[in-house]
Each structure stands twice: as structure tokens, then as C-alpha cells.
VONU-128926 format. One record per residue: chain; x, y, z of N, C-alpha, C in turn; residue number from 0. Coordinates in steps of 0.02 Angstrom, whole numbers, plus 50000, padded with zeros to 5 digits. Each point is the difference from the previous one (the first is absolute). Layout:
<nodes>
<node A,<X,Y,Z>,<X,Y,Z>,<X,Y,Z>,NUM>,
...
</nodes>
This chain:
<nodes>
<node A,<50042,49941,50000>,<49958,50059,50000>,<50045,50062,50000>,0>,
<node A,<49989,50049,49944>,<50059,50066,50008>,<49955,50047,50036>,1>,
<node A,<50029,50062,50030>,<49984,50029,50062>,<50015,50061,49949>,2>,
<node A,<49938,50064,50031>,<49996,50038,49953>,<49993,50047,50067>,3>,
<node A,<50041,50069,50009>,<50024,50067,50035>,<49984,50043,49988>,4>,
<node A,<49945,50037,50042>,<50006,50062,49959>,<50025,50058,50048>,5>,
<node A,<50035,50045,49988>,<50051,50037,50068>,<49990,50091,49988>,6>,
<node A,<49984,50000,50065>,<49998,50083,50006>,<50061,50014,50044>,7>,
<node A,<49981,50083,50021>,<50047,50020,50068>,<49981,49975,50062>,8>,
<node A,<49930,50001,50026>,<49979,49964,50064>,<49979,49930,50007>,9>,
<node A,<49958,49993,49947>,<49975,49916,49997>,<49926,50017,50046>,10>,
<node A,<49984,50061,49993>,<49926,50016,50045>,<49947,50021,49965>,11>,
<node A,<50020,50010,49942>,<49946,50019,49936>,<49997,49999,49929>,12>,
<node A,<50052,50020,49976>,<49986,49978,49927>,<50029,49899,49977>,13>,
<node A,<50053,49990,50037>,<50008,49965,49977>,<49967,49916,50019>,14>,
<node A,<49972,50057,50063>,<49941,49929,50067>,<49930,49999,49945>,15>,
<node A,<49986,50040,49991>,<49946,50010,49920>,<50000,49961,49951>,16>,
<node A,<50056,50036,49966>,<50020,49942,49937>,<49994,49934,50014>,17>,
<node A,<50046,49969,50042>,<49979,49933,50020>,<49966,49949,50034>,18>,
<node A,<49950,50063,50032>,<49941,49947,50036>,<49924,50013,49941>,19>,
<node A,<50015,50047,49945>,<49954,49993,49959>,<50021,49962,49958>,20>,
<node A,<50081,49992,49960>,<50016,49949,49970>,<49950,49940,50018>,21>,
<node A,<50018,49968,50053>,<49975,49939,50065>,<49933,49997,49981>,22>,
<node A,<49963,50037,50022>,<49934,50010,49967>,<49972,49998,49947>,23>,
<node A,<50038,50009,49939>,<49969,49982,49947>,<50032,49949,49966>,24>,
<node A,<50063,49990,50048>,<50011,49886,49970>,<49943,49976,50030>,25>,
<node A,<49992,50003,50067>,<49945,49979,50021>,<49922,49999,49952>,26>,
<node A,<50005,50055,50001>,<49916,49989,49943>,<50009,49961,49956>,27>,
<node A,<50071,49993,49960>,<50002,49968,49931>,<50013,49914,50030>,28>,
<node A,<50014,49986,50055>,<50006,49957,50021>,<50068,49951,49988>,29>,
<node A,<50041,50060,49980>,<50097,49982,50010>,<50018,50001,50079>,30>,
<node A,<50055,49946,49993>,<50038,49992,50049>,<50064,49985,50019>,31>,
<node A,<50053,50007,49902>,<50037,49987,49981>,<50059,50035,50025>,32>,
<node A,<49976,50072,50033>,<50045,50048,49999>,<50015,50041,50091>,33>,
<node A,<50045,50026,50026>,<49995,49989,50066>,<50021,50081,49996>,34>,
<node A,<49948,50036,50038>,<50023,50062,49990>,<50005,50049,50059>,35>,
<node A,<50032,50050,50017>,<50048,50024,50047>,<50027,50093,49999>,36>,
<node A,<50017,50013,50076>,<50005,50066,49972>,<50049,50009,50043>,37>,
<node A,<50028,50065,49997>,<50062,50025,50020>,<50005,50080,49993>,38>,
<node A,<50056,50017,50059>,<49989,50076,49991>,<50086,50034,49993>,39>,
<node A,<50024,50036,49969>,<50089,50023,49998>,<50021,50039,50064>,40>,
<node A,<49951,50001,50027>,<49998,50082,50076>,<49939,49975,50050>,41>,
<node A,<50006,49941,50033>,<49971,49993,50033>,<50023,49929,50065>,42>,
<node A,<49965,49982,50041>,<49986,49971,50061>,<49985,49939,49977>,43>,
<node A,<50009,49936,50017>,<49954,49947,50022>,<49955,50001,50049>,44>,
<node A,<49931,49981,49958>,<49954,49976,50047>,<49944,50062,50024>,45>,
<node A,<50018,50054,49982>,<49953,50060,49976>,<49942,49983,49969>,46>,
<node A,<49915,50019,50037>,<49942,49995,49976>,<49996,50056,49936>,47>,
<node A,<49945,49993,49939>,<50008,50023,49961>,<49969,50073,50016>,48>,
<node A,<50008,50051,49967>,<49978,50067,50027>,<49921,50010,49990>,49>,
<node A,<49969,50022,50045>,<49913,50007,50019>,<49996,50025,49924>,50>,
<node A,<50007,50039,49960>,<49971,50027,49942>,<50008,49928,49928>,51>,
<node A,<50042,49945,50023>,<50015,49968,49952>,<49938,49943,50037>,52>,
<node A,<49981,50000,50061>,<49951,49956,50022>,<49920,50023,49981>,53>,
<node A,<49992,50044,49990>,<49951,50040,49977>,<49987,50003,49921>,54>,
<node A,<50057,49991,49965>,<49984,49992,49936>,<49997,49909,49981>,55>,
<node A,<50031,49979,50041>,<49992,49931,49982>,<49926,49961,50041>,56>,
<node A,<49974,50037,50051>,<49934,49979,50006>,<49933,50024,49950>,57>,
<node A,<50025,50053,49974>,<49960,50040,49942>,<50001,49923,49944>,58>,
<node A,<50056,49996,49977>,<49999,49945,49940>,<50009,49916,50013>,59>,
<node A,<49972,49976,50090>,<50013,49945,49998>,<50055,49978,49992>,60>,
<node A,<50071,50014,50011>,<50051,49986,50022>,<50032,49985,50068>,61>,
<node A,<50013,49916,49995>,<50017,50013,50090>,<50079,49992,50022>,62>,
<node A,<49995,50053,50049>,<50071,50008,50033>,<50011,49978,50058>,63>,
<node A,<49954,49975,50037>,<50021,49959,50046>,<50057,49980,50036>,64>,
<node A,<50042,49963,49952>,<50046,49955,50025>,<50073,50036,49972>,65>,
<node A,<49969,50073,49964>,<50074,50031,49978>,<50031,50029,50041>,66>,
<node A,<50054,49987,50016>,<50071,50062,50031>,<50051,50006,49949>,67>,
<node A,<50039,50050,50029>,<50041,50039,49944>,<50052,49947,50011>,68>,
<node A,<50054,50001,49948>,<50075,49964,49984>,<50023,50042,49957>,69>,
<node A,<50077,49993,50029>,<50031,50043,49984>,<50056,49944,49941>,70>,
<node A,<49992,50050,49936>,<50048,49956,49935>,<50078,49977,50030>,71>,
<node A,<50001,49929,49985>,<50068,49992,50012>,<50007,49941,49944>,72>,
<node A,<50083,49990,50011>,<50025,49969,49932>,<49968,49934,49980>,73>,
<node A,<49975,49955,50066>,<49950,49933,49990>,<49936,50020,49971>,74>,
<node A,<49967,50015,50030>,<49953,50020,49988>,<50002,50020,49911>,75>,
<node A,<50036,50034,49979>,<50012,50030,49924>,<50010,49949,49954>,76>,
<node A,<50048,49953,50040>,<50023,49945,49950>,<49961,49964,49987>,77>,
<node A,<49954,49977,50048>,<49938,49960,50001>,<49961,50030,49966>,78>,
<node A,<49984,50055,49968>,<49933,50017,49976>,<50026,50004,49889>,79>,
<node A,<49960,49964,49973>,<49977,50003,49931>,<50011,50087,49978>,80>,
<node A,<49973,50021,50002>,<49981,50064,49997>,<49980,50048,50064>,81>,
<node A,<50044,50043,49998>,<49989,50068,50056>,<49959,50047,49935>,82>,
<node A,<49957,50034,50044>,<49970,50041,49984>,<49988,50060,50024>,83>,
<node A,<50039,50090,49983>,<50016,50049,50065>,<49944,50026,49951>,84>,
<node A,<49994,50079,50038>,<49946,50041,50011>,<50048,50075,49944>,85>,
<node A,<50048,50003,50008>,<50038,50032,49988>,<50081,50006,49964>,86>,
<node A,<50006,50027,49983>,<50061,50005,49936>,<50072,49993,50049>,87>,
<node A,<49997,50026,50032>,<50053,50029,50066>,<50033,49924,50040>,88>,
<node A,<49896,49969,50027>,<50000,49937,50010>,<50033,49940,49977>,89>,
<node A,<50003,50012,49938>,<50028,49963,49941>,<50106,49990,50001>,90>,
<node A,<49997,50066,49999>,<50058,50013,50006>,<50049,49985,50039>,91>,
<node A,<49968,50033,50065>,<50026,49967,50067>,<50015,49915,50026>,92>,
<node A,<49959,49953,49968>,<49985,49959,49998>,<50050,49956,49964>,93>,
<node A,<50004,50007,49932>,<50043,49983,49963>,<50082,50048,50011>,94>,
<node A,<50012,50038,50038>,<50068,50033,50007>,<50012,49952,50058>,95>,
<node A,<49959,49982,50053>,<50027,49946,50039>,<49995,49952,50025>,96>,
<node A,<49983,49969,49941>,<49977,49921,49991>,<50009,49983,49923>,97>,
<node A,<50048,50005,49977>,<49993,50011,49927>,<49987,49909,49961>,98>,
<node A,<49996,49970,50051>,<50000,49926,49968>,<49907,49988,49974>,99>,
<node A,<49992,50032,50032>,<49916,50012,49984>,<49968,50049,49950>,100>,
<node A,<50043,50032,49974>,<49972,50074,49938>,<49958,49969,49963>,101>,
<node A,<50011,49966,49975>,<49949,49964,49941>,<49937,49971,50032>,102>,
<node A,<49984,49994,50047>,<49940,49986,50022>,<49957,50047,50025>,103>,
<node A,<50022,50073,50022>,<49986,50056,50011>,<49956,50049,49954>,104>,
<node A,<49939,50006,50031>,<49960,50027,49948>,<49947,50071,50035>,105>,
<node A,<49971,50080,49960>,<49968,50032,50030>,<49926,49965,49982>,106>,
<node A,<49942,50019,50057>,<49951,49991,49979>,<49960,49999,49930>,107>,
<node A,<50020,50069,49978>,<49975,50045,49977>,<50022,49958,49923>,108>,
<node A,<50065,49987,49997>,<50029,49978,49944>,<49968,49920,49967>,109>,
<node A,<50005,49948,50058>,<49964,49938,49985>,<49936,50026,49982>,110>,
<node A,<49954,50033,50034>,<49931,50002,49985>,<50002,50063,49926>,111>,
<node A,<50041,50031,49998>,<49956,50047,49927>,<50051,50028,49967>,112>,
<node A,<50063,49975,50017>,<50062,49994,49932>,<50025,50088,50033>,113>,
<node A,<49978,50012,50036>,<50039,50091,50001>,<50011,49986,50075>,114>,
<node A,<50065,50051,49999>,<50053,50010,50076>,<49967,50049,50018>,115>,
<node A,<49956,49992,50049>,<49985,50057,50072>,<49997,49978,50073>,116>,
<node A,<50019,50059,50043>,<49989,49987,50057>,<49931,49987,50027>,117>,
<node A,<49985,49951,50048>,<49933,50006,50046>,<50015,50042,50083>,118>,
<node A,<49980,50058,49982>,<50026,50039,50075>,<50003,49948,50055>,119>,
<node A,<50035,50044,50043>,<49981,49967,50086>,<49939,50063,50020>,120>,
<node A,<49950,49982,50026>,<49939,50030,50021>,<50029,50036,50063>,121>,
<node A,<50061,49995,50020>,<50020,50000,50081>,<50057,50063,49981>,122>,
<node A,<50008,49994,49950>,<50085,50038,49972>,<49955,50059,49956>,123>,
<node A,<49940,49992,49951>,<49982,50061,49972>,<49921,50008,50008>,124>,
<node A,<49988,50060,50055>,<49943,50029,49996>,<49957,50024,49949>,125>,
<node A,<50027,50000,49930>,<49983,50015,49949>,<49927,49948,49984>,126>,
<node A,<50038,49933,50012>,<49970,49943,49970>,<49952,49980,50054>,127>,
<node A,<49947,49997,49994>,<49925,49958,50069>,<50023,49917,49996>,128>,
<node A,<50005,49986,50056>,<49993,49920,50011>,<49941,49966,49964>,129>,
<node A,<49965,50041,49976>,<49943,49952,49970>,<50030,49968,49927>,130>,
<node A,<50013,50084,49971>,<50031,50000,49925>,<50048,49946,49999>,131>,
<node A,<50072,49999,50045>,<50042,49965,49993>,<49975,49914,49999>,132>,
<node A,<49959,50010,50059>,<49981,49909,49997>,<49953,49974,49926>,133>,
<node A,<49953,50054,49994>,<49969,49995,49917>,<50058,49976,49951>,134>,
<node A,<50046,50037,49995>,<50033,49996,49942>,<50049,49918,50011>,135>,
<node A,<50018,49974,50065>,<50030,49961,50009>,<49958,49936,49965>,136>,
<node A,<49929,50001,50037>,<49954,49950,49993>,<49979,50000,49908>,137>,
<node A,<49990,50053,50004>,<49987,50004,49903>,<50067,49974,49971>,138>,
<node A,<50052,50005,50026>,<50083,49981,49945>,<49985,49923,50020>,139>,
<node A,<49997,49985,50070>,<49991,49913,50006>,<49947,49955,49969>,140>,
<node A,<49957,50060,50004>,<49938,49962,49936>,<50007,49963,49949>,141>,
<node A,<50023,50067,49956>,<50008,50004,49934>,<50059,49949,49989>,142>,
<node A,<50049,50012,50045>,<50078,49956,49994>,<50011,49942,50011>,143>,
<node A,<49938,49979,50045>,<49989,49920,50022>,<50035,49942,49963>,144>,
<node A,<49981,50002,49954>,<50017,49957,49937>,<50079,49995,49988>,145>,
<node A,<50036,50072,49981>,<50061,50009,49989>,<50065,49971,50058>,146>,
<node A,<49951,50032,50048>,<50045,49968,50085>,<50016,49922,50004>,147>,
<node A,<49915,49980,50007>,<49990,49936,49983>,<50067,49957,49987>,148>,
<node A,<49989,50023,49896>,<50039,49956,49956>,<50068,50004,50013>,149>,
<node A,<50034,50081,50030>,<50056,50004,50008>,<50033,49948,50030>,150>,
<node A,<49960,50005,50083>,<50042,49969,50050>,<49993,49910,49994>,151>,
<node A,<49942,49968,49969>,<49990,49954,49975>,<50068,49976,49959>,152>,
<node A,<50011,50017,49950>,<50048,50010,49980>,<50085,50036,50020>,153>,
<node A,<50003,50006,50035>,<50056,50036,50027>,<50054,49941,50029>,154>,
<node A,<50052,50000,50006>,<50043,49969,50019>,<50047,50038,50057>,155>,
<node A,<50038,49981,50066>,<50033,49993,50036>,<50086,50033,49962>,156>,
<node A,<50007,49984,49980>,<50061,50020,49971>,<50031,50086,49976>,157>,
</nodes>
């Protein structure tokens, strides 16, 4: 079974999102091929996810329950098919120090709709509403389902 990452800065909202809705919609489709996981570059083990990310995931039937934060480390990376960051920076950082993993390293934004953008941190820019940001996460995982899917399905360890 390959293990599919998807990694923010905290591991308390965008990227606890991404992958407990991932979860949720293997679940509907009734996959179980794929083992999926999250992680944060700036954060704690074992951190509950933040009240505004519990609020949007009771809005859409997402459960968080059993999530706490983890913090990315080199097992964890090696083990996963495909990482999946939130951000370009994310990306970067990631692959500058862990470079045995670059090729498995991917932005949201890019698997799901072929173009490089950031997904804010809701916590880092007041600009952006926690609603918008989790919309746009849940709409890229939608639409991207498929692409993620086949990727990490396909993906190799190496």
C-alpha cells in the first residue's frame, strides 16, 4: 500500500483538510488501496487541529477526531509515494533538505490543475477568510481526486 502526504507549516489546517477529505472521498468511492497522512514543516507533535479547521470540517462532514499534528521528518517522507505541500516555498524547503525525495514532491495546486500557486496559510494572511481557503482546498481535492489517486498508485519509493 503507498502512503500519500500532504504537508503544511502546522499540520492544523490546510494540510489536516486535504487529507481527511482525501479519506473521505476514498471512502465514498470505496478505495482502500492508499494510506493517507499529514504533516506540518513548523510545528509540534500531537497538536489538536485548529477550532476554525473543526468548524469547516463539520460543515462538510469531515472527521477529525483522531487527528494530531506531526511534525515532517526524514521517515515519515521516505515512506510516503507522494508528498503533497500547500506551497511553493513548502516545496522547496523540503526538497533542499531531503533531496532523496524531490521527485515525489508535489504543490496542490499543480497535481490538481497543471498551474503553480500558493494555498495561503489562513493564520499567516488576513487577506484570505478561512472559509475561502478551505473552499479552494476542498474544490482542488475534488476536482484532483483522480490525478492524486493515479499518481501515488503509481508512484514508486525510489
Amino acid at each position: 500500500m503507498n502512503n500519500l502526504l500532504f504537508v503544511c507549516r502546522e499540520n492544523r489546517f490546510r494540510s489536516v483538510l486535504a487529507a481527511q477529505y482525501f479519506v473521505k472521498l476514498m471512502d465514498e468511492k470505496g478505495l482502500e488501496d492508499v494510506c493517507i497522512g499529514s504533516a506540518g514543516t513548523w510545528t509540534k507533535n500531537g497538536l489538536e487541529p485548529a477550532p476554525e479547521a473543526r468548524q469547516i470540517a463539520e460543515k462538510y462532514g469531515i472527521d477529525l477526531d483522531h487527528v494530531k499534528s506531526k511534525i515532517v521528518d526524514q521517515k515519515l517522507l521516505e515512506q510516503s509515494a507522494l508528498i503533497v505541500v500547500m506551497t511553493e516555498n513548502q516545496k522547496e524547503a523540503l526538497c533542499i533538505e531531503f533531496p532523496q525525495i524531490k521527485s515525489r514532491v508535489t504543490q496542490l495546486s499543480t497535481i490538481c490543475e497543471g498551474v503553480d500557486y500558493d494555498i495561503s496559510d489562513p493564520f499567516e494572511n488576513p487577506e484570505e477568510t478561512v472559509e475561502n481557503i478551505a473552499e479552494e482546498i476542498l474544490r482542488l481535492i475534488s476536482t484532483g481526486f483522480d490525478s492524486i489517486y493515479n499518481m501515488v498508485k503509481t508512484a514508486s519509493l525510489e
